[in-house]
C-alpha positions in Angstrom: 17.1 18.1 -14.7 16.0 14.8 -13.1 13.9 12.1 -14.9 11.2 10.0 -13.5 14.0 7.0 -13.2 16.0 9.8 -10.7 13.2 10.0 -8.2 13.2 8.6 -4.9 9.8 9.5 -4.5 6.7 7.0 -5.1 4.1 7.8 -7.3 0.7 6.9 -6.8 -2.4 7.5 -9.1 -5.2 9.2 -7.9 -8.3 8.9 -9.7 -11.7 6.4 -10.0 -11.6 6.1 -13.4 -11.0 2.4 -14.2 -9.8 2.2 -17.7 -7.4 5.2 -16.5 -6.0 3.3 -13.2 -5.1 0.1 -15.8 -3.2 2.6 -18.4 -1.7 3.5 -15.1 -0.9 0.3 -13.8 1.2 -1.0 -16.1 3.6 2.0 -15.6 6.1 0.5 -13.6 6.9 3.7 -12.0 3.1 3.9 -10.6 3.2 2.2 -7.0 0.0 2.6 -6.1 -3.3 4.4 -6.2 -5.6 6.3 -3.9 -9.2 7.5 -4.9 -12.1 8.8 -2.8 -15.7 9.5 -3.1 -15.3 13.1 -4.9 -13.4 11.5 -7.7 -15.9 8.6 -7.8 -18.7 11.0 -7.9 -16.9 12.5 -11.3 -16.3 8.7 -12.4 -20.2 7.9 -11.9 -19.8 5.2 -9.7 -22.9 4.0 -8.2 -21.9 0.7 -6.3 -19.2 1.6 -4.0 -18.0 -1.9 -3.5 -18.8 -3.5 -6.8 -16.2 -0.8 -8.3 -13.5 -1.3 -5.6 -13.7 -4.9 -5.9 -13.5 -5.3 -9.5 -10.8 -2.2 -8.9 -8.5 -5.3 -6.8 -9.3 -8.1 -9.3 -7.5 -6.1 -11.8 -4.8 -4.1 -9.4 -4.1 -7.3 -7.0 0.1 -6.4 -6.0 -0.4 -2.1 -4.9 -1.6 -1.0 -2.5 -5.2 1.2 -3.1 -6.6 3.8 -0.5 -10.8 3.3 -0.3 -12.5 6.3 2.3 -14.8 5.7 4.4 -17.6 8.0 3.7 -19.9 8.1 7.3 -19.8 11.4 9.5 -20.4 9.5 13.0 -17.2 7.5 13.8 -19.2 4.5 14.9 -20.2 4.2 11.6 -16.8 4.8 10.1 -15.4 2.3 12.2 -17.8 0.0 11.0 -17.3 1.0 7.7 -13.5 1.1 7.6 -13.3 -2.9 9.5 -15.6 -3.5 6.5 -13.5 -2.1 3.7 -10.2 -3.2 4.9 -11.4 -7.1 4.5 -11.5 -6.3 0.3 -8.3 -7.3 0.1 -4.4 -7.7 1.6 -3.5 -4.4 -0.5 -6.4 -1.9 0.8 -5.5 1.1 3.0 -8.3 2.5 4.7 -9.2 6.4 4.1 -9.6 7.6 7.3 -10.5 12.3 7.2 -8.4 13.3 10.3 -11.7 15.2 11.5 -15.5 14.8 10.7 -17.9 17.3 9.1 -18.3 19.2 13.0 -14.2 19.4 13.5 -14.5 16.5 15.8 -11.1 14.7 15.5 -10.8 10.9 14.1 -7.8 10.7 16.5 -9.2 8.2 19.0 -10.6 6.2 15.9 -7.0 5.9 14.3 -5.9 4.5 17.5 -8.4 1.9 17.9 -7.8 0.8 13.7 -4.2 0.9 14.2 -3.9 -0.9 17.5 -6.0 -3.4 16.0 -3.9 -4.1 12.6 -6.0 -2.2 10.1 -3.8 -0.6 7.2 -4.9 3.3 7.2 -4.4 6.1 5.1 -5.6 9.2 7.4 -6.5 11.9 4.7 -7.5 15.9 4.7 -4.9 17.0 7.1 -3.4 20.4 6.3 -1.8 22.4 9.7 1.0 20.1 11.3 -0.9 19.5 14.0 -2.6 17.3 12.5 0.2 15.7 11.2 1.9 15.4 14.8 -1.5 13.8 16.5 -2.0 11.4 13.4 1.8 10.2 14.4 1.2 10.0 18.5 -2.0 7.7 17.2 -0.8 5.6 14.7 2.9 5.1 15.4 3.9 1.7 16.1 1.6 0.2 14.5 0.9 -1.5 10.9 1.8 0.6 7.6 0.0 3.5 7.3 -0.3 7.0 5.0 -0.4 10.1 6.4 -2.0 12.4 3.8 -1.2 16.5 3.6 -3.0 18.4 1.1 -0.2 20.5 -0.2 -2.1 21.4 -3.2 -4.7 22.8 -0.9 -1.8 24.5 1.0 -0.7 26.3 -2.3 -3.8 27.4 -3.1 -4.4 29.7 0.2 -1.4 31.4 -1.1 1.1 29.7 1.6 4.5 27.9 0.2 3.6 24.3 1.6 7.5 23.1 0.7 8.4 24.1 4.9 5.4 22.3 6.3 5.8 19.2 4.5 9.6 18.9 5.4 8.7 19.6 9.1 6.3 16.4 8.5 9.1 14.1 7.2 10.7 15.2 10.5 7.6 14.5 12.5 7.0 11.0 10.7 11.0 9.8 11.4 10.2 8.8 14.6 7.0 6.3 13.2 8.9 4.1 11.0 5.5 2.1 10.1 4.3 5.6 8.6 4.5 7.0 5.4 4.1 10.6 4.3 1.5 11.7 0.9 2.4 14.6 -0.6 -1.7 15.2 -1.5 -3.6 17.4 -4.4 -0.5 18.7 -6.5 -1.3 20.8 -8.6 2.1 20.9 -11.3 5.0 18.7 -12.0 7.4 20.9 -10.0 5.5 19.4 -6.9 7.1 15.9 -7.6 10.3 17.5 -7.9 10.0 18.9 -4.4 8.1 16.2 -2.8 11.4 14.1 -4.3 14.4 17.0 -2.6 12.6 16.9 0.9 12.4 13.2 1.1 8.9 12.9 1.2 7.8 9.2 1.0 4.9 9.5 -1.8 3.1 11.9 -3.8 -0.6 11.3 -5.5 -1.0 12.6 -9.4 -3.8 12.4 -11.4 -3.7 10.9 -15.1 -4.1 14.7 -16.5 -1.0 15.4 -14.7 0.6 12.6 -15.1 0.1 12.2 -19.0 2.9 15.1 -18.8 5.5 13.2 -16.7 6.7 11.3 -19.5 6.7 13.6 -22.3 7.4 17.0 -20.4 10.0 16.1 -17.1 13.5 16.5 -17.5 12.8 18.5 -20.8 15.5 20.4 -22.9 14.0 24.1 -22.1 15.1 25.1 -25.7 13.5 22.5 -27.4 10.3 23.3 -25.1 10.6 26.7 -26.0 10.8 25.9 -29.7 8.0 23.1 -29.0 6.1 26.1 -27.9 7.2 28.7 -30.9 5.9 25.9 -33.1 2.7 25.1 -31.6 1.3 28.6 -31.2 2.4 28.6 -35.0 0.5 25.9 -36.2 -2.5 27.3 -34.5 -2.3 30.3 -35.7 -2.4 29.2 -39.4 -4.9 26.5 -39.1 -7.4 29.7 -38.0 -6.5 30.9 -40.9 -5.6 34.6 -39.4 -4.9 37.2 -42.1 -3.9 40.7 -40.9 
């Protein structure tokens, strides 16, 4: 059963909760972070910038994905050329398509060709994936983020897809694949087997990467036997 010091694959917290990210940070397995403005919403942040910039005072040597938030692309542009001068460590959150499907392809391009580090997020078909490549290959690093999670959750097994898109991101050696939105431990482990480059956990799941992966199953079980147990005598049952 591997450990957390067996895995080739990086870890990167997701969240916007600052005291969180800093427990994080001085994991030394945690490379990075990633947030965005769902999980900032949950955080109550109010001053977008004020948070990300105190976020890169304290986290000054990872790199951190901030999104763009617009739904025109002029304005994301703008937006993104703004973000990416916070700091030598910030990867811009590009979605691959706006809120009308319109694709964010010809955007990439532009960013990439003009040295802007991107992270081009909410992809899910490999299509995606393969025009996010033809865009951005070539150029500076860049993370290409698949929502497995999501994947899972319409009921498809998104192990296949994501090992096509190691294949497709071979050939773009400046690119990096996110395993995005897992949604249990076993996803590292598979993220890790197909040789995909990173995978994004939250601090709920995380907080179980240390005490639960690589586990003895018959001490889990009896771990298990013990807390049910416990639980059951301090609600004082009586039958």
């Amino acid at each position: 059963m591997k450990r957390v010091s067996d895995l080739k694959v990086k870890i990167f917290g997701d969240g916007a909760d600052k005291a969180a990210i800093l427990d994080l940070y001085a994991k030394p397995y945690i490379h990075g972070f990633t947030t965005n403005p769902t999980l900032m919403r949950k955080a109550g942040i109010r001053d977008y910038e004020f948070f990300a910039r105190d976020l890169l005072q304290a986290v000054p040597d990872r790199p951190i994905s901030f999104e763009v938030f617009a739904d025109e692309f002029d304005e994301m542009e703008r937006q993104a050329r703004r973000i990416a001068k916070w700091g030598p460590n910030v990867f811009v959150k590009i979605p691959i398509t706006n809120t009308r499907r319109e694709s964010s392809v010809p955007l990439l391009r532009r960013l990439t060709n003009e040295g802007l580090q991107l992270n081009v997020t909410a992809l899910l078909p490999l299509h995606q994936v393969r025009a996010a490549v033809e865009a951005m290959c070539g150029g500076p690093p860049c993370y290409i983020s698949v929502f497995a999670g999501r994947i899972a959750d319409t009921g498809v097994d998104p192990v296949p897809l994501m090992s096509k898109a190691v294949e497709l991101l071979a050939a773009a050696p400046n690119l990096q694949l996110i395993w995005a939105s897992p949604r249990e431990l076993l996803n590292i482990i598979q993220a890790d087997e197909i040789g995909c480059h990173v995978i994004t956990v939250t601090s709920d799941l995380l907080r179980k990467l240390d005490t639960v992966l690589g586990k003895d199953l018959d001490e889990y079980s009896l771990d298990t036997v013990r807390m049910f147990h416990e639980d059951a005598r301090l609600s004082g049952f009586e039958l």
